[in-house]
Biopython code that builds the backbone (N, CA, C, O; Angstrom):
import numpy as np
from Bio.PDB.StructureBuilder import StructureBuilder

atoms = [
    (1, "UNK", "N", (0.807, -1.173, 0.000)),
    (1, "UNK", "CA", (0.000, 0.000, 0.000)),
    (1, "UNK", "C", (0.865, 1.258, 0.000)),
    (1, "UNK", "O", (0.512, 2.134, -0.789)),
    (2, "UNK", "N", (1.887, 1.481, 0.717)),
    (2, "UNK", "CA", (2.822, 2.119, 0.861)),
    (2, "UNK", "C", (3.405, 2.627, -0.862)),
    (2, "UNK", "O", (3.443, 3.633, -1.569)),
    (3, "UNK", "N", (3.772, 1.234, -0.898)),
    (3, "UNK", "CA", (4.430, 1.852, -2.010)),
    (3, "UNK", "C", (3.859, 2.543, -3.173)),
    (3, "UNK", "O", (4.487, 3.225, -3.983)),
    (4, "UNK", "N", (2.393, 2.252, -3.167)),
    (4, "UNK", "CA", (1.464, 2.828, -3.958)),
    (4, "UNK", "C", (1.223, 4.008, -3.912)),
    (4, "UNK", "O", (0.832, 4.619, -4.906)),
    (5, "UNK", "N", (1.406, 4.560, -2.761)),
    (5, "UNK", "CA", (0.986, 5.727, -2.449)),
    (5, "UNK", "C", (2.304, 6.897, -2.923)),
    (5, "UNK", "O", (2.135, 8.082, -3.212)),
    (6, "UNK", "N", (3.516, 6.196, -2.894)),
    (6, "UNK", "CA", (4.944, 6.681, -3.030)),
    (6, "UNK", "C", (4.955, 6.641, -4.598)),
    (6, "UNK", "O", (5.379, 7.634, -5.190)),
    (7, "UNK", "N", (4.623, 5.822, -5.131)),
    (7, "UNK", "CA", (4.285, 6.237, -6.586)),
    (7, "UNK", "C", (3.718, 7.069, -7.562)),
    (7, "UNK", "O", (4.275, 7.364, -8.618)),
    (8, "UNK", "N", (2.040, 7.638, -7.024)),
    (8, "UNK", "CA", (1.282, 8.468, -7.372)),
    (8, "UNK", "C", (1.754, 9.344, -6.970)),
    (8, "UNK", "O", (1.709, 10.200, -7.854)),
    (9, "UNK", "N", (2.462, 9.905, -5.691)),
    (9, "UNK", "CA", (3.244, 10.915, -5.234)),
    (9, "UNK", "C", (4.220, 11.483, -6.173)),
    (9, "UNK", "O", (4.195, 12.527, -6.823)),
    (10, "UNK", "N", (5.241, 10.371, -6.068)),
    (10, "UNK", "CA", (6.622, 10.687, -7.410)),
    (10, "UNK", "C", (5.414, 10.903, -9.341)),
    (10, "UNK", "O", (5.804, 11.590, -10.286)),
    (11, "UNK", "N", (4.512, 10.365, -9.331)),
    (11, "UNK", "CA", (3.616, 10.379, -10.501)),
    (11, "UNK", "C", (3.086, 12.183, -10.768)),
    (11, "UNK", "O", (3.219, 12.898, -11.761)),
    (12, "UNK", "N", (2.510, 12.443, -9.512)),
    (12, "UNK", "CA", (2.200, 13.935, -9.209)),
    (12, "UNK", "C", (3.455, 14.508, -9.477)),
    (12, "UNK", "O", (3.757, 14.411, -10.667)),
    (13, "UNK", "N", (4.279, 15.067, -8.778)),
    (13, "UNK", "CA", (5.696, 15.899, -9.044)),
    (13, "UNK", "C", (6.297, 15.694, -9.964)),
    (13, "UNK", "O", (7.269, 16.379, -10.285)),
    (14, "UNK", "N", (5.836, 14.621, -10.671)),
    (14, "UNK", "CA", (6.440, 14.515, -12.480)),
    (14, "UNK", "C", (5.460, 15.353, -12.980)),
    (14, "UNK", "O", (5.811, 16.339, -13.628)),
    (15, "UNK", "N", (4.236, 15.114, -12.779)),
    (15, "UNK", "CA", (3.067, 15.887, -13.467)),
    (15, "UNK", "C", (3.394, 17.710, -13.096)),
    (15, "UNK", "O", (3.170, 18.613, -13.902)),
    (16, "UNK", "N", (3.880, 17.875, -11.887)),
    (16, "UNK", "CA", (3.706, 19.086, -11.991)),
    (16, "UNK", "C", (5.244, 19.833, -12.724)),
    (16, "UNK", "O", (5.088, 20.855, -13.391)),
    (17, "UNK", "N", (5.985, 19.534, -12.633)),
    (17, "UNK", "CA", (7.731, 19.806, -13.160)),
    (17, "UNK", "C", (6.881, 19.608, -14.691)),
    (17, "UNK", "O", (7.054, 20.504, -15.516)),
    (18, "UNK", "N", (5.985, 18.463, -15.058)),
    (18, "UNK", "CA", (6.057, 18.502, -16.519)),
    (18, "UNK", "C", (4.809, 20.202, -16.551)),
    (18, "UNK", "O", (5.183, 21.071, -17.338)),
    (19, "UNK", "N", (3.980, 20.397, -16.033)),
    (19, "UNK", "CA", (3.440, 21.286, -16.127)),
    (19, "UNK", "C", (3.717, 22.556, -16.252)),
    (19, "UNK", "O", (3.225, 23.372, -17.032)),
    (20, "UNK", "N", (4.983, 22.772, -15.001)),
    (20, "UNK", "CA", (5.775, 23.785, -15.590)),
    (20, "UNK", "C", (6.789, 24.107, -16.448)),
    (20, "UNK", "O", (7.328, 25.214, -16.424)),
    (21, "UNK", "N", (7.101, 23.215, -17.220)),
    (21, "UNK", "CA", (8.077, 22.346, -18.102)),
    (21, "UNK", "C", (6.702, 23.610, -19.824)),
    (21, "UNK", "O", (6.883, 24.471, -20.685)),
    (22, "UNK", "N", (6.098, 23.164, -19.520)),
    (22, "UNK", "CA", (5.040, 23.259, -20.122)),
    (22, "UNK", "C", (4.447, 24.847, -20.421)),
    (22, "UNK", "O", (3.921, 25.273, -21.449)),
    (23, "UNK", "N", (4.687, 25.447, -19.329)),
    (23, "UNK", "CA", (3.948, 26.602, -19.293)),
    (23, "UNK", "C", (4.926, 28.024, -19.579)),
    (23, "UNK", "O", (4.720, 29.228, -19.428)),
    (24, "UNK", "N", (6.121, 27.185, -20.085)),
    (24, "UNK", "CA", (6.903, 28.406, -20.456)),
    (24, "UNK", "C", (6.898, 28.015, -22.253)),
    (24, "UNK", "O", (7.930, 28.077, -22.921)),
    (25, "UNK", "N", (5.837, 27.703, -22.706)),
    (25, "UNK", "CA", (5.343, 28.270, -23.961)),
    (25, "UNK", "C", (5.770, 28.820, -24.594)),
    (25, "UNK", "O", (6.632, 29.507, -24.046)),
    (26, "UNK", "N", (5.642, 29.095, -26.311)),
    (26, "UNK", "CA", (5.525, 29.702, -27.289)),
    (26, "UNK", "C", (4.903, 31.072, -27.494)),
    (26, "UNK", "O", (5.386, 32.063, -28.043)),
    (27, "UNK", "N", (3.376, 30.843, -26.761)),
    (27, "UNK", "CA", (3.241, 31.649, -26.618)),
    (27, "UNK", "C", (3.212, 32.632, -25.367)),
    (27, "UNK", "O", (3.159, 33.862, -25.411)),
    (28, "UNK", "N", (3.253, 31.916, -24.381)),
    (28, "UNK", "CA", (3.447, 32.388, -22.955)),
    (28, "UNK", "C", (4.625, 33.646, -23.182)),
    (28, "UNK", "O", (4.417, 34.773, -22.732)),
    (29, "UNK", "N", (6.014, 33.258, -24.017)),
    (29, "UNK", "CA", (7.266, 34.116, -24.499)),
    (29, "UNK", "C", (6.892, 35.165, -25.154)),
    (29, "UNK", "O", (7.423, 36.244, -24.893)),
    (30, "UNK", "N", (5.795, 35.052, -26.246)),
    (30, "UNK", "CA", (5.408, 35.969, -27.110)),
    (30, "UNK", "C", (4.695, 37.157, -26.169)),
    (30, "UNK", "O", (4.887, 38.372, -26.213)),
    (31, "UNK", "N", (3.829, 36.403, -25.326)),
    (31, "UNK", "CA", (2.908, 37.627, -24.497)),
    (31, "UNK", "C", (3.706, 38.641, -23.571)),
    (31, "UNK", "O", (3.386, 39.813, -23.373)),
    (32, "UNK", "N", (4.991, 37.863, -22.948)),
    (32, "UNK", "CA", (6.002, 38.636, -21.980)),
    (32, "UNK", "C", (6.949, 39.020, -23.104)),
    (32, "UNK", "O", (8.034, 39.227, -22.561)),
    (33, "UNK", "N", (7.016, 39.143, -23.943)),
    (33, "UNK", "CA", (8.384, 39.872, -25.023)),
    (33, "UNK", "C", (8.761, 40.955, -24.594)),
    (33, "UNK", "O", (9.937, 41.147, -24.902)),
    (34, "UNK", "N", (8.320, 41.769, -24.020)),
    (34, "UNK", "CA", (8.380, 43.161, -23.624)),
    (34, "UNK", "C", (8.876, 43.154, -22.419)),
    (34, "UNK", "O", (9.456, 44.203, -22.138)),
    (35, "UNK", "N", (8.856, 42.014, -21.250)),
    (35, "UNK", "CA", (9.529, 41.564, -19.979)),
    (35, "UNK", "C", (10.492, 41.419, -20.172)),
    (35, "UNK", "O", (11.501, 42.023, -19.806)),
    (36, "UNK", "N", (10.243, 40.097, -21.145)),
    (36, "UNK", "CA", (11.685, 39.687, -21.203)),
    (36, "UNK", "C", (12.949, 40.661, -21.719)),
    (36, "UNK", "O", (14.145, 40.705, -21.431)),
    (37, "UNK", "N", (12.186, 41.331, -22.520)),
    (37, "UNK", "CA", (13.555, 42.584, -23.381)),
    (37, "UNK", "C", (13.455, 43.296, -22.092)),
    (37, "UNK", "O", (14.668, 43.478, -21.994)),
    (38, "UNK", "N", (13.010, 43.810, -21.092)),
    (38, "UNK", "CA", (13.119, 45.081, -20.244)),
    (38, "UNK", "C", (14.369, 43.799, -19.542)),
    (38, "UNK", "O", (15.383, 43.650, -20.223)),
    (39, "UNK", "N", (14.301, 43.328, -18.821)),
    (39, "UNK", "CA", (15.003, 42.066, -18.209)),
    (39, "UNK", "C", (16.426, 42.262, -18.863)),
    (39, "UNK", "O", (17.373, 42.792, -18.282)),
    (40, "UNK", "N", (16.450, 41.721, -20.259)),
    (40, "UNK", "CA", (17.392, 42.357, -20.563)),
    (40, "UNK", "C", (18.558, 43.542, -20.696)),
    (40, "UNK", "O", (19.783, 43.569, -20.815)),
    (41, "UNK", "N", (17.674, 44.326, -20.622)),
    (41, "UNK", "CA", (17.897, 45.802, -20.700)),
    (41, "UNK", "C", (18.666, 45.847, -19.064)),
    (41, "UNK", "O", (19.656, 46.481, -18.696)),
    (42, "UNK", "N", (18.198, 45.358, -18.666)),
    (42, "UNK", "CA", (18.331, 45.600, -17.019)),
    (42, "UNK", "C", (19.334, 44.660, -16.901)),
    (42, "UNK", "O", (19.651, 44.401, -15.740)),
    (43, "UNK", "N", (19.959, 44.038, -17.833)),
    (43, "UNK", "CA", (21.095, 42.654, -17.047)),
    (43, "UNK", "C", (22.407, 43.688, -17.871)),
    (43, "UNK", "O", (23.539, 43.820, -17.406)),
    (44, "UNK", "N", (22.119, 44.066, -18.623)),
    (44, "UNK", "CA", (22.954, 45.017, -19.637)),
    (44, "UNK", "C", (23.582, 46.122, -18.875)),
    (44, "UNK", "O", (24.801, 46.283, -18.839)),
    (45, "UNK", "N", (22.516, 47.065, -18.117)),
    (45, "UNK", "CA", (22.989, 48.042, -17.467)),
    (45, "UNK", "C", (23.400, 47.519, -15.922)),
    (45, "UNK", "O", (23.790, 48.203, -14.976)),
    (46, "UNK", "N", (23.268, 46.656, -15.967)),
    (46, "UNK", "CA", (24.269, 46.030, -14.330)),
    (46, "UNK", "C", (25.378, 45.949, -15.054)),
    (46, "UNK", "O", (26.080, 46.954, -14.948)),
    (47, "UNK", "N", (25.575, 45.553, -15.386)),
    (47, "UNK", "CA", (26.959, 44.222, -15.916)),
    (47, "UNK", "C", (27.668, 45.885, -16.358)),
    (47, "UNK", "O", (28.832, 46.197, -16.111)),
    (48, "UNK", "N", (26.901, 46.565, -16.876)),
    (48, "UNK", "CA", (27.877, 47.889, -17.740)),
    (48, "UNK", "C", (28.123, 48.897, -16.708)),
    (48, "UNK", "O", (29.026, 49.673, -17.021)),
    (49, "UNK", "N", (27.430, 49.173, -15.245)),
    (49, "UNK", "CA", (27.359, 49.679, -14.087)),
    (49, "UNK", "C", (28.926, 49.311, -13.545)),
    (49, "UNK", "O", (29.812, 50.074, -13.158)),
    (50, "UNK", "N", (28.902, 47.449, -13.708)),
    (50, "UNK", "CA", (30.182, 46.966, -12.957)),
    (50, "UNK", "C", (31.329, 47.011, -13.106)),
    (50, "UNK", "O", (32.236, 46.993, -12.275)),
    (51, "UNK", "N", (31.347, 47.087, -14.466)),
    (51, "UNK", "CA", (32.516, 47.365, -15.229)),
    (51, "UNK", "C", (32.749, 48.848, -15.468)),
    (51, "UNK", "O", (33.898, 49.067, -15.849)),
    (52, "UNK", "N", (32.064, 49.818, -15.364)),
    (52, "UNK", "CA", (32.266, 51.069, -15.008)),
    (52, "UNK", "C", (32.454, 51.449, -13.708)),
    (52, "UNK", "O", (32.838, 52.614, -13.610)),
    (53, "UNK", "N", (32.304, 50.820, -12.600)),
    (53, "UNK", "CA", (32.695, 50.885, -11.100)),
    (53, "UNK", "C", (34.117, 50.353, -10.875)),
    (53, "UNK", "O", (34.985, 50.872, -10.173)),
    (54, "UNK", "N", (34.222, 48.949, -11.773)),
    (54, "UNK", "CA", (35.947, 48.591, -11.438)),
    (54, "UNK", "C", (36.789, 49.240, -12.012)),
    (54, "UNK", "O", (37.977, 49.286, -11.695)),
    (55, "UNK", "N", (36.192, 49.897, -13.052)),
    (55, "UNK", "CA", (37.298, 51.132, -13.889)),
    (55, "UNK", "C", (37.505, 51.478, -13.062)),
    (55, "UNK", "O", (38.342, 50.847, -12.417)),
    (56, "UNK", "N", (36.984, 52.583, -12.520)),
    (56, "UNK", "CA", (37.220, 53.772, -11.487)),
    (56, "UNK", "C", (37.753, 53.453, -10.197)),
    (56, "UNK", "O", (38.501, 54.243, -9.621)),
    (57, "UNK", "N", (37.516, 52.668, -9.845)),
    (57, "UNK", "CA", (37.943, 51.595, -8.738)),
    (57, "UNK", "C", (40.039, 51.276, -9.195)),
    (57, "UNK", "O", (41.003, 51.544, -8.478)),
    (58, "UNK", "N", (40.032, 50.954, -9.916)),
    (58, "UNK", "CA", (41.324, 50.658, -10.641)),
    (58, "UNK", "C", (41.945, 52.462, -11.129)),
    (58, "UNK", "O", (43.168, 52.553, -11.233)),
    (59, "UNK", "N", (41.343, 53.407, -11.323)),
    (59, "UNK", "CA", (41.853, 54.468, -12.043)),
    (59, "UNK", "C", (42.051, 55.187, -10.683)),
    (59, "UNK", "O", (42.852, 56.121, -10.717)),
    (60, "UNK", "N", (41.409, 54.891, -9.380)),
    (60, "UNK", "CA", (41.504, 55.706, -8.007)),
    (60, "UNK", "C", (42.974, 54.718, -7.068)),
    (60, "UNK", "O", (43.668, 55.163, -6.154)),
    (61, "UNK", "N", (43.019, 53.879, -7.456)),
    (61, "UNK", "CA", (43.985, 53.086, -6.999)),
    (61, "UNK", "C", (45.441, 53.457, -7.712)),
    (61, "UNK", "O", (46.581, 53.319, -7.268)),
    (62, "UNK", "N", (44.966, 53.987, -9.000)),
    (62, "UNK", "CA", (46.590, 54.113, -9.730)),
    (62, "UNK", "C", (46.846, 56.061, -9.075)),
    (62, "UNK", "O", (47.932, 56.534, -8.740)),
    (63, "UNK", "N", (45.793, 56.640, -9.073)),
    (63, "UNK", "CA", (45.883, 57.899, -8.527)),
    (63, "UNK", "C", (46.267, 58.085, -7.044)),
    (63, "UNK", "O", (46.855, 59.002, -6.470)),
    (64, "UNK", "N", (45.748, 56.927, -6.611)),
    (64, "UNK", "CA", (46.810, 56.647, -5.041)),
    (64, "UNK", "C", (48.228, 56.763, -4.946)),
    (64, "UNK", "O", (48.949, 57.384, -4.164)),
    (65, "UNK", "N", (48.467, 56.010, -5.939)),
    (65, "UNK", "CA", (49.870, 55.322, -5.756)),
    (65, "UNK", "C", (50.602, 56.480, -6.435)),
    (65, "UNK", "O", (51.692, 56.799, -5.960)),
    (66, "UNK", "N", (50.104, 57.176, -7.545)),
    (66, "UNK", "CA", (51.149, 58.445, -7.594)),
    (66, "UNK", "C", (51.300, 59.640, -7.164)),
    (66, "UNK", "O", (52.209, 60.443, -7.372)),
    (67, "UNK", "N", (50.088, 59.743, -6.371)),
    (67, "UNK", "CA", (50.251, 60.523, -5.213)),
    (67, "UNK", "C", (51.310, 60.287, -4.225)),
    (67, "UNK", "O", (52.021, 61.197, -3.798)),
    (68, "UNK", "N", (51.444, 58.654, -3.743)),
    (68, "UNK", "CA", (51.813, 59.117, -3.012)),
    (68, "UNK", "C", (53.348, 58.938, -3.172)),
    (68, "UNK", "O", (54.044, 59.179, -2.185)),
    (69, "UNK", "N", (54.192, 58.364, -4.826)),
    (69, "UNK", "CA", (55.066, 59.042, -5.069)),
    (69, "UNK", "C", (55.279, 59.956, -4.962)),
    (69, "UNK", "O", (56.227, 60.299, -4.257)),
    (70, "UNK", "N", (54.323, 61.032, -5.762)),
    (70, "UNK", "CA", (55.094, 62.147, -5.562)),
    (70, "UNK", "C", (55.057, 63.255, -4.411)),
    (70, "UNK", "O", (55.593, 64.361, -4.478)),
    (71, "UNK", "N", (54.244, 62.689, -3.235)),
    (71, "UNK", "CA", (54.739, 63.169, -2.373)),
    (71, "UNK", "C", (55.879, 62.933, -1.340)),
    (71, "UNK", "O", (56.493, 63.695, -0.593)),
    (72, "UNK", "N", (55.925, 61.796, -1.540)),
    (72, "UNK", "CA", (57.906, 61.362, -1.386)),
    (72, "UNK", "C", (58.647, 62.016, -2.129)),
    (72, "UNK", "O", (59.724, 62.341, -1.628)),
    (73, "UNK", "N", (58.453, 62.325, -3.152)),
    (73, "UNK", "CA", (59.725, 62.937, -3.935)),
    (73, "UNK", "C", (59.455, 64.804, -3.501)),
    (73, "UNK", "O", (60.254, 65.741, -3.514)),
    (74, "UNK", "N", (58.509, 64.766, -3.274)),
    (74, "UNK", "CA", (58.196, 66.593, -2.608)),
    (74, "UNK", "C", (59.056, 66.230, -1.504)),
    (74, "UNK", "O", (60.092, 66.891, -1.571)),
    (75, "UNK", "N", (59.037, 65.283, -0.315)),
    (75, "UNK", "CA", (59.363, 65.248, 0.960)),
    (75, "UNK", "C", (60.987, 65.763, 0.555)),
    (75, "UNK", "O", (61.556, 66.802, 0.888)),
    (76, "UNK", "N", (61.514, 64.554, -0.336)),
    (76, "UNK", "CA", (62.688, 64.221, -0.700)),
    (76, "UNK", "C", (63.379, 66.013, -0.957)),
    (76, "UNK", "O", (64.161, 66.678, -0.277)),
    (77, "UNK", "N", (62.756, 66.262, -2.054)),
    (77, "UNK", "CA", (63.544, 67.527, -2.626)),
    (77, "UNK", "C", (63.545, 68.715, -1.381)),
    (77, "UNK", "O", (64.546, 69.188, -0.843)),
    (78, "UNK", "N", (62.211, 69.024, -1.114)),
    (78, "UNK", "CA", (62.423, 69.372, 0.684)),
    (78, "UNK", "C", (63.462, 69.747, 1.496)),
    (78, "UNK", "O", (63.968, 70.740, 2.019)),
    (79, "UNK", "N", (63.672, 67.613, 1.313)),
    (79, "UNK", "CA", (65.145, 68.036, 2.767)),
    (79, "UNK", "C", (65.961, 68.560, 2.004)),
    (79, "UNK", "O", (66.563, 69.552, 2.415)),
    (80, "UNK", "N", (66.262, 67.982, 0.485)),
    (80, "UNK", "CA", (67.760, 68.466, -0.036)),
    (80, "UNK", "C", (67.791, 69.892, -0.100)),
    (80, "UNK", "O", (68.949, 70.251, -0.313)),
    (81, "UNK", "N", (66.680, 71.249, 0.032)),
    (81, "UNK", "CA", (66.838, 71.965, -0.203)),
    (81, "UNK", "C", (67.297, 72.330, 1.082)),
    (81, "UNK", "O", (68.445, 72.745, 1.237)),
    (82, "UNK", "N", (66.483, 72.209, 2.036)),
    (82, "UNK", "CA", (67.188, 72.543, 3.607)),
    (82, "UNK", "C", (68.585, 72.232, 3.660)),
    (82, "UNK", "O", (69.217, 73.228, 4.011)),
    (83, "UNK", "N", (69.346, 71.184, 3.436)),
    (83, "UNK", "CA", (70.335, 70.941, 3.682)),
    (83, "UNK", "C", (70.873, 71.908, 2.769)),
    (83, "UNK", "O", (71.783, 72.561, 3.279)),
    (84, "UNK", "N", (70.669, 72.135, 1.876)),
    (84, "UNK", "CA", (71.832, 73.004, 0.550)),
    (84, "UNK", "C", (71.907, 74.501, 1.042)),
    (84, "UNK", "O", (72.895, 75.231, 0.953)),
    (85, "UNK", "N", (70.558, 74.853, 1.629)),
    (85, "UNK", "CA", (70.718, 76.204, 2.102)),
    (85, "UNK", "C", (71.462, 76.648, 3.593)),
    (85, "UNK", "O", (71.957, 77.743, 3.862)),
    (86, "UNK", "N", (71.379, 75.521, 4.402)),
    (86, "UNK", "CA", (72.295, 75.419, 5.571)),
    (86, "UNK", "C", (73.491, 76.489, 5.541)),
    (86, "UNK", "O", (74.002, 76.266, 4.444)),
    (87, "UNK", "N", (74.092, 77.347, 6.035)),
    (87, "UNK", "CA", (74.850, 78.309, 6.064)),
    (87, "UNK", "C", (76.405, 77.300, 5.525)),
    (87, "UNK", "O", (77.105, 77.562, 4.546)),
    (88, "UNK", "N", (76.550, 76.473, 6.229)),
    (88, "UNK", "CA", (77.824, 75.688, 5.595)),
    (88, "UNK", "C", (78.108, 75.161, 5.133)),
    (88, "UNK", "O", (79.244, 74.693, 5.053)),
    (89, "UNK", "N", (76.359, 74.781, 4.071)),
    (89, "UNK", "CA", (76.637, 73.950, 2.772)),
    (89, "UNK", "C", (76.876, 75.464, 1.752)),
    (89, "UNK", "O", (77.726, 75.493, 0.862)),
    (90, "UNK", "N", (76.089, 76.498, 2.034)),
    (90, "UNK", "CA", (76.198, 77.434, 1.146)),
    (90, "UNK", "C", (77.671, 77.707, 0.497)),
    (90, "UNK", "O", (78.062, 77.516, -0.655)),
    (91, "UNK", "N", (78.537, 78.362, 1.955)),
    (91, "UNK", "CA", (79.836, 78.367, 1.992)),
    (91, "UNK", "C", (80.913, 77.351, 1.200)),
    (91, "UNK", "O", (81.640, 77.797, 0.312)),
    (92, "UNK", "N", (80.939, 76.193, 1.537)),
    (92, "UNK", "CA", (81.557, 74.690, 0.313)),
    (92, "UNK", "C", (81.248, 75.304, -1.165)),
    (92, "UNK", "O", (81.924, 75.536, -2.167)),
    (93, "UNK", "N", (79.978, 75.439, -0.813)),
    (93, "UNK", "CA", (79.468, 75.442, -2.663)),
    (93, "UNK", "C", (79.607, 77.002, -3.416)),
    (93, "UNK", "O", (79.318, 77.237, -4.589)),
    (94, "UNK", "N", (80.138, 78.008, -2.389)),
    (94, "UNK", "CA", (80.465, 79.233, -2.897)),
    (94, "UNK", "C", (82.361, 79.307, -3.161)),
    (94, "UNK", "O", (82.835, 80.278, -3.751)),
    (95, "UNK", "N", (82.938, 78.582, -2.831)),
    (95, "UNK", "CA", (84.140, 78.177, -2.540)),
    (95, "UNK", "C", (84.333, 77.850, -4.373)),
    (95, "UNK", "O", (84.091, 78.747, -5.181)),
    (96, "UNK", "N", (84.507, 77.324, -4.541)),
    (96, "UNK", "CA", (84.724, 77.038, -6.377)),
    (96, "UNK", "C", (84.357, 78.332, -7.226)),
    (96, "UNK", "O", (84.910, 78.398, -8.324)),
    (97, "UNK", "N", (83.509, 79.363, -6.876)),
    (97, "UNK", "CA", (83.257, 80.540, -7.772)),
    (97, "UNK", "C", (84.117, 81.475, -7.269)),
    (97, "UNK", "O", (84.375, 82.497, -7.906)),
    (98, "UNK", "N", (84.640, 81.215, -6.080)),
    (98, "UNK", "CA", (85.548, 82.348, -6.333)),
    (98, "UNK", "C", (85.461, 83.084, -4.849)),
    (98, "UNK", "O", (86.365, 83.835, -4.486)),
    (99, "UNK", "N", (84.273, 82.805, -3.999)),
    (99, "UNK", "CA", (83.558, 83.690, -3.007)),
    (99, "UNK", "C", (83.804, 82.875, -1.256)),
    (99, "UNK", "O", (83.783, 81.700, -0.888)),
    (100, "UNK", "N", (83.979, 83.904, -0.689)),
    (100, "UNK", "CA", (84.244, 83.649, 0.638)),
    (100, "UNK", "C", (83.680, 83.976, 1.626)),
    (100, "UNK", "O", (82.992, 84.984, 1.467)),
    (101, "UNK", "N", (83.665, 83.471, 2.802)),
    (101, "UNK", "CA", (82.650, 83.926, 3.830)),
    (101, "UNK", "C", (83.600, 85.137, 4.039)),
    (101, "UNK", "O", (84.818, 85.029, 3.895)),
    (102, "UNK", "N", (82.782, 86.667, 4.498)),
    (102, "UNK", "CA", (82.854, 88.221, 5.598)),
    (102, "UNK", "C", (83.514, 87.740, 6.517)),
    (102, "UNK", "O", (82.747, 86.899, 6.984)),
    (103, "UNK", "N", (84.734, 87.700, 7.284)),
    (103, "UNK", "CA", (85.667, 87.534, 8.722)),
    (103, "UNK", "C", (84.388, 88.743, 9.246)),
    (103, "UNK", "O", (83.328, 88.629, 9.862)),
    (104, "UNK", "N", (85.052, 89.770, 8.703)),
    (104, "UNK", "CA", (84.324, 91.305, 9.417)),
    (104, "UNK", "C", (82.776, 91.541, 8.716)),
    (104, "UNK", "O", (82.377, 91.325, 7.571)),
    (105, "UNK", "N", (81.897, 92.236, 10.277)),
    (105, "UNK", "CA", (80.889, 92.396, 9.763)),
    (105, "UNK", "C", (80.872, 93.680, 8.248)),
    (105, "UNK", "O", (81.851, 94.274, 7.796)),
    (106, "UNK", "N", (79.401, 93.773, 7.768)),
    (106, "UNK", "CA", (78.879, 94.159, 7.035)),
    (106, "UNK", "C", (78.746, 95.938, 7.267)),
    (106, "UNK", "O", (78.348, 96.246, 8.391)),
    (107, "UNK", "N", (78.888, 96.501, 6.806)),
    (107, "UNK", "CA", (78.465, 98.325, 6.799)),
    (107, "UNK", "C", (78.109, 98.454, 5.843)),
    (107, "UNK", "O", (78.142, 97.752, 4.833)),
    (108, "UNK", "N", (77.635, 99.593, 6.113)),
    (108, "UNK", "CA", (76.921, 100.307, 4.995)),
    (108, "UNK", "C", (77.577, 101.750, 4.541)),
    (108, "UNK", "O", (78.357, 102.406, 5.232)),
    (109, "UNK", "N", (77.048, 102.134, 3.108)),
    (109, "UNK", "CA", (78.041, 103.002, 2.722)),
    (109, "UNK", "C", (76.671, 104.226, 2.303)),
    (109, "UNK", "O", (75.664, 104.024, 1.624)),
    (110, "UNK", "N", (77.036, 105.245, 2.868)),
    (110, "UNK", "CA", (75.869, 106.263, 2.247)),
    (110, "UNK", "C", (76.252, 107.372, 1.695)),
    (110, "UNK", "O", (76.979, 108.174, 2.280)),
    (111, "UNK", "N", (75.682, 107.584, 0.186)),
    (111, "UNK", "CA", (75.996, 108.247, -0.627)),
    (111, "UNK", "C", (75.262, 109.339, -0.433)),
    (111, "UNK", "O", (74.033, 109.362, -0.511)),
    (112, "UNK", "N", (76.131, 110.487, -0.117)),
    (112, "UNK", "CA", (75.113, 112.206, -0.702)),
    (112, "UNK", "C", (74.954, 112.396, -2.145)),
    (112, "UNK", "O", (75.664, 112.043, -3.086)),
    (113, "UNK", "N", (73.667, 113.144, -2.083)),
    (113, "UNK", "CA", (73.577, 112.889, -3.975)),
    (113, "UNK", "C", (73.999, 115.015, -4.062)),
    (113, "UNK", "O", (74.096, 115.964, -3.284)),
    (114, "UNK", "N", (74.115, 114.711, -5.622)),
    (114, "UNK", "CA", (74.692, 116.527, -6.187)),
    (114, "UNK", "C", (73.679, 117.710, -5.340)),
    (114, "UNK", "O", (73.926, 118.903, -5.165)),
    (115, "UNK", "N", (72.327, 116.826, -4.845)),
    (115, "UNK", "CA", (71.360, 117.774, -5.182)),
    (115, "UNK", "C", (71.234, 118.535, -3.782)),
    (115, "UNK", "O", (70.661, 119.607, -3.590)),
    (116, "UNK", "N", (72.104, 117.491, -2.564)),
    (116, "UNK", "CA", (72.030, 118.014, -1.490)),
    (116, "UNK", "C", (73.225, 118.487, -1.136)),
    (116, "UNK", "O", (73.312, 118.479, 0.092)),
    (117, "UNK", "N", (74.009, 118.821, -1.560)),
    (117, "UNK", "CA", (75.423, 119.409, -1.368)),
    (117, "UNK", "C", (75.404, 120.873, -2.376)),
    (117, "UNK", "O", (76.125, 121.674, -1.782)),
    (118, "UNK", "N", (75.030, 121.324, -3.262)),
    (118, "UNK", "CA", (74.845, 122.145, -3.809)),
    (118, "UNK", "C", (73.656, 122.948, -3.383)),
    (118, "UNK", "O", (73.371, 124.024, -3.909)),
    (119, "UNK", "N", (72.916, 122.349, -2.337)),
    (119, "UNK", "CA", (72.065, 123.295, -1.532)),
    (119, "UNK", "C", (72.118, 123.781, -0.304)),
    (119, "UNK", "O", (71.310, 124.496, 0.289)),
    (120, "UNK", "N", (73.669, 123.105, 0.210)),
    (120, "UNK", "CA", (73.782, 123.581, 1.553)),
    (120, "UNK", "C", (74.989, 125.361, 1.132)),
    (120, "UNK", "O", (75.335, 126.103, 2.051)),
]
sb = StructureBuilder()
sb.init_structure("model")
sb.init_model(0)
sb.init_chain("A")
sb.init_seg("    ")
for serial, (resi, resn, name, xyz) in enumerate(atoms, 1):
    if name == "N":
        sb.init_residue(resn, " ", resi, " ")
    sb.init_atom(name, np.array(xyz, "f"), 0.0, 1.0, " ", f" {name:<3s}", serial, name[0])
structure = sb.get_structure()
């Protein structure tokens, strides 16, 4: 009895798999054509969404990375300038043109012009 009953069972769930087997039609396709293309439309603009997100995704990652070269190489040029302007790197590197550090301080020299001597 059992097994009878296990039969018409497995008999039913064939019947219904064939039913829906069934109901995706000829014309069932024809009546949703307009689903199915929107469906489409819609698998199109994901897929073209994703691949326009990993671009940018990939184009923000390469803009990382040369950032942050070149702000190492800003850091870099930086120190070398500090160091070059240092009072006793100046001095070394004025040494070959010809120029020497002042022993004695600096004065100043002030010129009378024609216009105030011819009016005293």
């Amino acid at each position: 009895m059992e097994n009878l009953s296990n039969q018409t069972d497995e008999k039913r769930q064939g019947k219904t798999w064939r039913n829906v087997l069934d109901s995706f039609s000829y014309e069932l396709i024809v009546r949703n054509i307009y689903f199915l293309l929107f469906l489409a439309c819609l698998g199109i603009v994901y897929i073209t969404n994703n691949h326009f997100a990993e671009k940018n995704v990939r184009n923000l990652n390469k803009k990382q990375r040369e950032l942050k070269e070149l702000r190492w190489k800003h850091i870099d040029a930086k120190t070398r300038y500090m160091f070059q302007s240092k009072q006793s790197e100046v001095i070394r590197n004025s040494v070959p043109l010809g120029l020497k550090e002042l022993m004695a301080p600096p004065y100043r020299i002030d010129m009378v012009s024609q216009h105030q001597t011819n009016g005293q």
